[in-house]
C-alpha positions in Angstrom: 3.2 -79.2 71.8 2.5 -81.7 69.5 6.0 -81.4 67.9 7.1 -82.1 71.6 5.3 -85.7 72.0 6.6 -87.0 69.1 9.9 -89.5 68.8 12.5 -87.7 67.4 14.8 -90.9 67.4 16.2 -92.3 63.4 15.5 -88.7 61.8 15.8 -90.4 58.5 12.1 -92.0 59.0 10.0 -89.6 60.4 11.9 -85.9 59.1 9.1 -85.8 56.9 6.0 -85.9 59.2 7.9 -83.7 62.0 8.5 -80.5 59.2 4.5 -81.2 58.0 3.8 -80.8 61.7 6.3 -77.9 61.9 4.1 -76.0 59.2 0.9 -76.7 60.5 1.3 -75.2 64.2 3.2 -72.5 63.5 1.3 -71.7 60.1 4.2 -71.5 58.1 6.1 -72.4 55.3 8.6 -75.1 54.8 11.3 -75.3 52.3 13.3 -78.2 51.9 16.6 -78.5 49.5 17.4 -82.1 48.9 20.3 -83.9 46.6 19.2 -85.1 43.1 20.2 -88.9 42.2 23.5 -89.1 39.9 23.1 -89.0 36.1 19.9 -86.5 36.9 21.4 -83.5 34.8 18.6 -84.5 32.1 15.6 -84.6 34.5 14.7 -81.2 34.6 11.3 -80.7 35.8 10.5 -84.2 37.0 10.0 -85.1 40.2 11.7 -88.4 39.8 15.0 -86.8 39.9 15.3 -86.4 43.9 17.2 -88.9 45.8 16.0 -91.9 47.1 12.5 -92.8 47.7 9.4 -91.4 46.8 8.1 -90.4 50.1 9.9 -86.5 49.8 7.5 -86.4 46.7 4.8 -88.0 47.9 4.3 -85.5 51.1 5.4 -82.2 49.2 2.9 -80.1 47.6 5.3 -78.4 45.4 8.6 -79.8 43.9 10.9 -77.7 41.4 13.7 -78.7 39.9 17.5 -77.1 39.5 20.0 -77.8 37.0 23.3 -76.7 35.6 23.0 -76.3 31.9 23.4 -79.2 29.8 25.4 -79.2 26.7 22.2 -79.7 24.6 20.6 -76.8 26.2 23.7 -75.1 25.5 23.9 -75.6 22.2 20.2 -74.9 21.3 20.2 -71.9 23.3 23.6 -70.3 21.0 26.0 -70.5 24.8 29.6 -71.3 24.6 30.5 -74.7 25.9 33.2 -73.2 28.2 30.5 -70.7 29.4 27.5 -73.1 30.1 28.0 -73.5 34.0 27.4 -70.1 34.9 23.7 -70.7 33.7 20.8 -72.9 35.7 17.6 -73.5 34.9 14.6 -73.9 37.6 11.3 -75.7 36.3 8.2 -76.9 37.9 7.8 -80.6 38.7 5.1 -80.4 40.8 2.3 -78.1 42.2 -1.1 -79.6 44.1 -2.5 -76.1 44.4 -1.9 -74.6 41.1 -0.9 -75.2 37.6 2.6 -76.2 36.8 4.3 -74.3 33.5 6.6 -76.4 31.2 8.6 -73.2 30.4 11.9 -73.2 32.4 13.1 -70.5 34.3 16.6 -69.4 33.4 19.4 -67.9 36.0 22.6 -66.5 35.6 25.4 -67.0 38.2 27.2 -63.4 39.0 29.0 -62.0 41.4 27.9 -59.4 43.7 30.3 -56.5 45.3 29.0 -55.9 48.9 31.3 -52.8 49.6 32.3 -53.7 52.6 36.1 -53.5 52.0 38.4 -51.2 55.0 41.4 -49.4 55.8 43.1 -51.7 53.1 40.8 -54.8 53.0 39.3 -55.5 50.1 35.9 -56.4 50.0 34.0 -59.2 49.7 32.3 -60.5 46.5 29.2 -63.2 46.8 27.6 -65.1 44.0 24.0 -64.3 43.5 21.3 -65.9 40.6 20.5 -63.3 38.8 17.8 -63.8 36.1 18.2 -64.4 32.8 16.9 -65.0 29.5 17.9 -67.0 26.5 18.9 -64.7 23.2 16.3 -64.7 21.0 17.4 -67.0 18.0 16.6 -63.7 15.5 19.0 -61.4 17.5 21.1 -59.5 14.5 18.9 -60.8 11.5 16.8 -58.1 9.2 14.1 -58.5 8.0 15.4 -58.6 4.3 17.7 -61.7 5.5 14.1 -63.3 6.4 12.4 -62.4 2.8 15.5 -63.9 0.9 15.3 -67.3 3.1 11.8 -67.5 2.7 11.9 -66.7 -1.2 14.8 -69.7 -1.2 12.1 -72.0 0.4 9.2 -71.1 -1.6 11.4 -71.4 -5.2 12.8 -75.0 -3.9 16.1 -76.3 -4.9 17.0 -75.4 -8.2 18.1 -78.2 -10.9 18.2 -79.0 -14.3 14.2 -78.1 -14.5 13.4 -75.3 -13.3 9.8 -75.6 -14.5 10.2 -78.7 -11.9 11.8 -77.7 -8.6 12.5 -80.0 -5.5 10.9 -78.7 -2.7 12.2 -78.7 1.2 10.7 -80.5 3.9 10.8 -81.0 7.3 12.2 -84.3 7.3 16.1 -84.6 7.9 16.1 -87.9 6.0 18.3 -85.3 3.4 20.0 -82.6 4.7 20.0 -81.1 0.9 16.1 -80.9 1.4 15.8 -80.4 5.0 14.6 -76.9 5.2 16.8 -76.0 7.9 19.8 -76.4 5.4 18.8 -73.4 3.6 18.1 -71.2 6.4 21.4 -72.2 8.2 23.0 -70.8 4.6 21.0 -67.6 4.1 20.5 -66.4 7.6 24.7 -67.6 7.9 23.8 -69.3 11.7 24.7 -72.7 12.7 22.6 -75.9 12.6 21.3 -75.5 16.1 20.3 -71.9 15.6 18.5 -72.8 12.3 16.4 -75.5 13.9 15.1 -72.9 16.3 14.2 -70.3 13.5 12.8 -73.8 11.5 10.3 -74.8 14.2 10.0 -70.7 15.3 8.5 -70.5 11.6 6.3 -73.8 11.7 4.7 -73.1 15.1 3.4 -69.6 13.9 2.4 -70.7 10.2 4.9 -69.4 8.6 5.9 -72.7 6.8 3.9 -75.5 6.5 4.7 -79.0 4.6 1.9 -80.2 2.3 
């Protein structure tokens, strides 16, 4: 009834009330899906990223986001260029009743034979998300690879003292002395791959610059 008496008239203005109203009498859920603004691919998990003003934000009580994969993620996560748009990401943006999580939620676009092919038709294949999660950036390493990169750091870069070794660092000022250099060379992964195992390493303890 009190959906009834409002004034449905210019949509545009008062959608926003009428679906909060919606929820409340019939004790419900609402779940909107709205356009993000152009040039948004990098805005994962803020709110900012919907289209047009802020009153969508303002009146929700949660807000995730979904994107297509971006090329950085891509390439930090070990995925093919050419294979990057069958994977989307979800992440919180907002939550006003619980805690949000900066960890993204990955998905993986497949297709989904519904069996419902006869007397010659063939059937019918939808696309489904199905979850998904990143490799791990140690997948096909051993242990002994890991021993010989670590011994590599701990020895430095050799030279014409070895009583007086350069030692790596952090810094990519110089790639010779960045520490990811030498783990992209023992552990043979690329540059992106490295960085993960790098920061992987620094996070737990493993490595630490004094």
């Amino acid at each position: 009834d009190g959906i009834r008496d409002r004034d449905v008239t210019g949509v545009q203005t008062c959608a926003l009330p009428i679906w909060r109203a919606l929820a409340r009498v019939t004790d419900c859920s609402v779940y909107l899906v709205h356009h993000t603004k152009k040039h948004a691919g990098a805005m994962a998990g803020d709110p900012d990223a919907s289209r047009g003003g802020g009153s969508i934000i303002n009146t929700a009580r949660v807000v995730s986001t979904l994107f297509t994969m971006t090329a950085d993620d891509a390439a930090s996560l070990g995925v093919d260029e050419d294979e990057r748009h069958r994977y989307v990401r979800f992440d919180d943006a907002k939550a006003n009743l619980t805690l949000i999580t900066n960890k993204a939620k990955w998905f993986e676009k497949v297709g989904v034979n519904i069996n419902n092919g006869r007397a010659g038709i063939p059937s019918d294949e939808i696309g489904v998300l199905s979850p998904w999660s990143p490799p791990s950036a140690f997948e096909n390493i051993t242990s002994s690879q890991v021993n010989l990169c670590l011994d590599r750091i701990r020895d430095g870069i050799p030279g014409e003292n070895p009583s007086s070794p350069q030692f790596y660092t952090f810094s990519k000022t110089s790639l010779l002395r960045y520490v990811g250099t030498v783990v992209g060379e023992v552990l043979g992964v690329d540059a992106n791959r490295a960085e993960r195992i790098t920061k992987t390493w620094r996070l737990n303890g493993l490595l630490a610059e004094e």
